[in-house]
C-alpha positions as CSV (number, residue, x, y, z in Angstrom):
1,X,0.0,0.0,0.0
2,X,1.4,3.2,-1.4
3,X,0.2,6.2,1.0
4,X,0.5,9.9,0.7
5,X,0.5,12.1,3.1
6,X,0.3,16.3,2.6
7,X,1.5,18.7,5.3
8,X,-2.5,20.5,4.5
9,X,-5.5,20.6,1.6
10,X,-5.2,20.9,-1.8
11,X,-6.6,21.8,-4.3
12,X,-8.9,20.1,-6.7
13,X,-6.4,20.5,-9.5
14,X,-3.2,19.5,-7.6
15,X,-5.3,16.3,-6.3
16,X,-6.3,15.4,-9.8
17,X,-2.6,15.8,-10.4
18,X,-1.3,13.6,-7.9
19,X,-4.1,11.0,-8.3
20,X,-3.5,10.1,-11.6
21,X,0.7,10.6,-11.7
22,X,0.5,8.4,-9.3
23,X,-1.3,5.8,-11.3
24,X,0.1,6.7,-14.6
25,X,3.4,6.0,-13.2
26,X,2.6,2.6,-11.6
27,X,0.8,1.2,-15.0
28,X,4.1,2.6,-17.0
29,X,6.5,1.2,-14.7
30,X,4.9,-2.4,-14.7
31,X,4.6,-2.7,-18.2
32,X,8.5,-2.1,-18.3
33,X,9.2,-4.5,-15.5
34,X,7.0,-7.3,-16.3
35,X,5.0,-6.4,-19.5
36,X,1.7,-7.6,-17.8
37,X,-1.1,-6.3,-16.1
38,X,-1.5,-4.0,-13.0
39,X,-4.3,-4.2,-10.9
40,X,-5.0,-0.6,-8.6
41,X,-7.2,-0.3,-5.9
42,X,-7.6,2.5,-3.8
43,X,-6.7,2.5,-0.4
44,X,-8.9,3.5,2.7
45,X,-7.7,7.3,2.9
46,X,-7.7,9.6,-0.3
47,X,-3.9,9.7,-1.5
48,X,-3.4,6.0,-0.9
49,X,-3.8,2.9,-3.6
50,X,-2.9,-0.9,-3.3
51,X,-0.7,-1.8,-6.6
52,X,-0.6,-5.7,-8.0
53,X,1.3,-6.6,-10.7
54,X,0.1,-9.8,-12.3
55,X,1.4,-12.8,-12.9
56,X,4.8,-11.5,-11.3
57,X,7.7,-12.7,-9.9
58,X,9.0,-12.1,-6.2
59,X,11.7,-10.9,-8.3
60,X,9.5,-8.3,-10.2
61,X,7.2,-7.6,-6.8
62,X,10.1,-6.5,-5.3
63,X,11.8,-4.3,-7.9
64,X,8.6,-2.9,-9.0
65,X,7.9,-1.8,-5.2
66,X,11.8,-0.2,-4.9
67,X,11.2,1.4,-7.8
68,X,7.6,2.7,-7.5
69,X,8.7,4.4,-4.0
70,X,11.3,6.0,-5.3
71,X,9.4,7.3,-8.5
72,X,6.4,8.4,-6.9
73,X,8.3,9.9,-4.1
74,X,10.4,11.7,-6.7
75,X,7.0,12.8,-8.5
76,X,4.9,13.9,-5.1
77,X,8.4,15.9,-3.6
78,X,8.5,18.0,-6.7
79,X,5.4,20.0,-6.7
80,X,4.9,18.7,-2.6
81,X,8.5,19.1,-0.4
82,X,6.8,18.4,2.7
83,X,4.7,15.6,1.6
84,X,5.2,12.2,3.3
85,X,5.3,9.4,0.8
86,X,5.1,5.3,2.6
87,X,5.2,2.2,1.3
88,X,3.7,0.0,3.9
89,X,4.2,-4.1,2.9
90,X,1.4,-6.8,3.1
91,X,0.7,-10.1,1.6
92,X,-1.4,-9.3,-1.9
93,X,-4.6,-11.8,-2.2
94,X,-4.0,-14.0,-4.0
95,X,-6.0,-15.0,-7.4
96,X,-6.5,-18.9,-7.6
97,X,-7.5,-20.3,-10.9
């Protein structure tokens, strides 16, 4: 669970912003690490969203994660210095067949 949190409110625009950056960047960055589907939820607070990659590897699960942080940190510090950006691990559900 990716979670962001802002130092106060913003704006309708800066929200639509960082909404969909953040999922914009997660679909791109799967499709370059495993070339399959993404699955996004949203999480239980505004800024926050569940990412799962399909089909992946613990391999790709991890560097997909490492990456993602970093990106969306990158992305959210930018515009938002004092933003907090987490990454909070749990076990994904998983799909059976």
């Amino acid at each position: 669970m990716y979670t962001v949190t802002f130092p106060g409110n913003l704006t309708q625009a800066e929200s639509a912003l960082v909404k969909r950056g953040t999922i914009q960047i997660a679909a791109l960055l799967a499709a370059k690490i495993t070339g399959r589907g993404l699955i996004i939820n949203d999480g239980d607070i505004e800024y926050s969203w569940d990412f799962i990659l399909v089909d992946a590897s613990s391999d790709e699960q991890n560097t997909f994660d490492e990456r993602l942080l970093r990106m969306l940190s990158d992305y959210v510090h930018a515009g938002f210095p004092d933003a907090v950006v987490r990454y909070t691990k749990h076990e994904a559900p998983k799909l059976s067949k």
